[in-house]
C-alpha positions as CSV (number, residue, x, y, z in Angstrom):
1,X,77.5,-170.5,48.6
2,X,74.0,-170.9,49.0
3,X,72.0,-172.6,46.4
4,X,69.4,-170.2,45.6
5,X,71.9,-167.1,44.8
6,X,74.4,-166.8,42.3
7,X,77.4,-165.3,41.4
8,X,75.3,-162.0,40.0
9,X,74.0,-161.7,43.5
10,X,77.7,-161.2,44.9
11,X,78.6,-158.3,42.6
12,X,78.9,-154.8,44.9
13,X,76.7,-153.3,42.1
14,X,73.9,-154.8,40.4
15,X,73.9,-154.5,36.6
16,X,77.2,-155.6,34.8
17,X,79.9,-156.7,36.1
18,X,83.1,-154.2,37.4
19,X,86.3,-154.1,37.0
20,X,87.8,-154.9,40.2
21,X,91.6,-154.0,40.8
22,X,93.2,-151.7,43.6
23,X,94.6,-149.4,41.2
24,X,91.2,-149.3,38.8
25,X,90.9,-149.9,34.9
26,X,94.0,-148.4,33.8
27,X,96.4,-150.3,35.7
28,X,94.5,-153.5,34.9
29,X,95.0,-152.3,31.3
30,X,98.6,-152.1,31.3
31,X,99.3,-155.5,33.3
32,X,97.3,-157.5,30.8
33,X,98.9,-155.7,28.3
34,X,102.0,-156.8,29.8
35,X,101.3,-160.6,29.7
36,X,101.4,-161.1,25.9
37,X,104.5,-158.7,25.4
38,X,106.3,-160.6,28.2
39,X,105.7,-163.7,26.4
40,X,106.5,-162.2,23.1
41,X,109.7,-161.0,24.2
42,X,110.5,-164.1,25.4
43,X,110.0,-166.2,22.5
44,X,111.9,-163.6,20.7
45,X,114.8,-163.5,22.6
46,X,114.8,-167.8,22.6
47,X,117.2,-167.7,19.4
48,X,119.7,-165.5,21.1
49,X,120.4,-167.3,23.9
50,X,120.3,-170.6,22.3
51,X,116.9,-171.6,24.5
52,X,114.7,-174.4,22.8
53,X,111.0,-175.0,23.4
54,X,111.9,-178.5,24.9
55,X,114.6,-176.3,27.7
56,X,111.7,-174.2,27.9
57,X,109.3,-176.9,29.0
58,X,111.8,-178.7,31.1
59,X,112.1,-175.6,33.1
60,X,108.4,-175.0,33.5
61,X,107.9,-179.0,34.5
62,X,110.8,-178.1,36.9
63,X,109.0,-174.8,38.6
64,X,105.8,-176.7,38.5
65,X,107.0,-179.2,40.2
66,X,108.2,-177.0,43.1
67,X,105.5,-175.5,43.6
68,X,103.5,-178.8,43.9
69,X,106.0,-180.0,46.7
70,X,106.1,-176.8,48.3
71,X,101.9,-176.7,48.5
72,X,102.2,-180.3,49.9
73,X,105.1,-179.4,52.5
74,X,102.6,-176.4,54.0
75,X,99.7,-178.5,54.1
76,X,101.4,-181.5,55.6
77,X,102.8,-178.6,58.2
78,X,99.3,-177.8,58.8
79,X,97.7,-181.0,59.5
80,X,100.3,-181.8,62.2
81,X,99.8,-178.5,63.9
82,X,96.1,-178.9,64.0
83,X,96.4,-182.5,65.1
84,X,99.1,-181.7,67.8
85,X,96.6,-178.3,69.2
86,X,93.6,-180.4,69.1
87,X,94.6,-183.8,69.1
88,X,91.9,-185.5,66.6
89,X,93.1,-187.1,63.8
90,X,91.1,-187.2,60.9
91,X,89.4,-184.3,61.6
92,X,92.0,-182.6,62.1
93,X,93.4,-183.4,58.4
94,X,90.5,-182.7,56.8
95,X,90.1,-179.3,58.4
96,X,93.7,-178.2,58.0
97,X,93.3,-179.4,54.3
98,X,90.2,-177.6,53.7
99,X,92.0,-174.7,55.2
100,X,94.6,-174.6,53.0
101,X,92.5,-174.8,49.8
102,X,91.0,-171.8,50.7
């Protein structure tokens, strides 16, 4: 982004900011509506199924952590299929990187 505009410039109208979804305002309504009821529910339903805040953490370390390796498994992929087409190496890994974190 250049230095002299900001995000204001990038807006399709000028003025305040819209809402921007696929489906407009109401469907962007009911999905964040959805997000505090989800989690809601699901602290409701912890007693019933004999789920504790520590399993509940456990399994969210658990997921994060796949994701994590999973990021780091596509972006090592990447850097060895840019290296092997081009044949630079550092280059190459900082381009597939940057790639990736777009």
């Amino acid at each position: 982004m250049r230095a002299d505009l900001e995000l204001y410039d990038y807006w399709p109208y000028r003025g305040r900011p819209q809402i921007v979804w696929p489906g407009g305002a109401r469907l962007a309504f009911w999905v964040t509506l959805g997000i505090p009821i989800s989690f809601l529910g699901a602290i409701a339903l912890m007693p019933a199924f004999d789920i504790s805040f520590n399993m509940l953490s456990l399994y969210s370390f658990i997921l994060v952590l796949g994701i994590v390796v999973d990021d780091a498994t596509v972006v090592g992929e990447n850097i060895h299929a840019r290296q092997r087409r081009t044949g630079e190496g550092t280059e190459s890994a900082i381009r597939a990187t940057q790639a990736r974190s777009m």
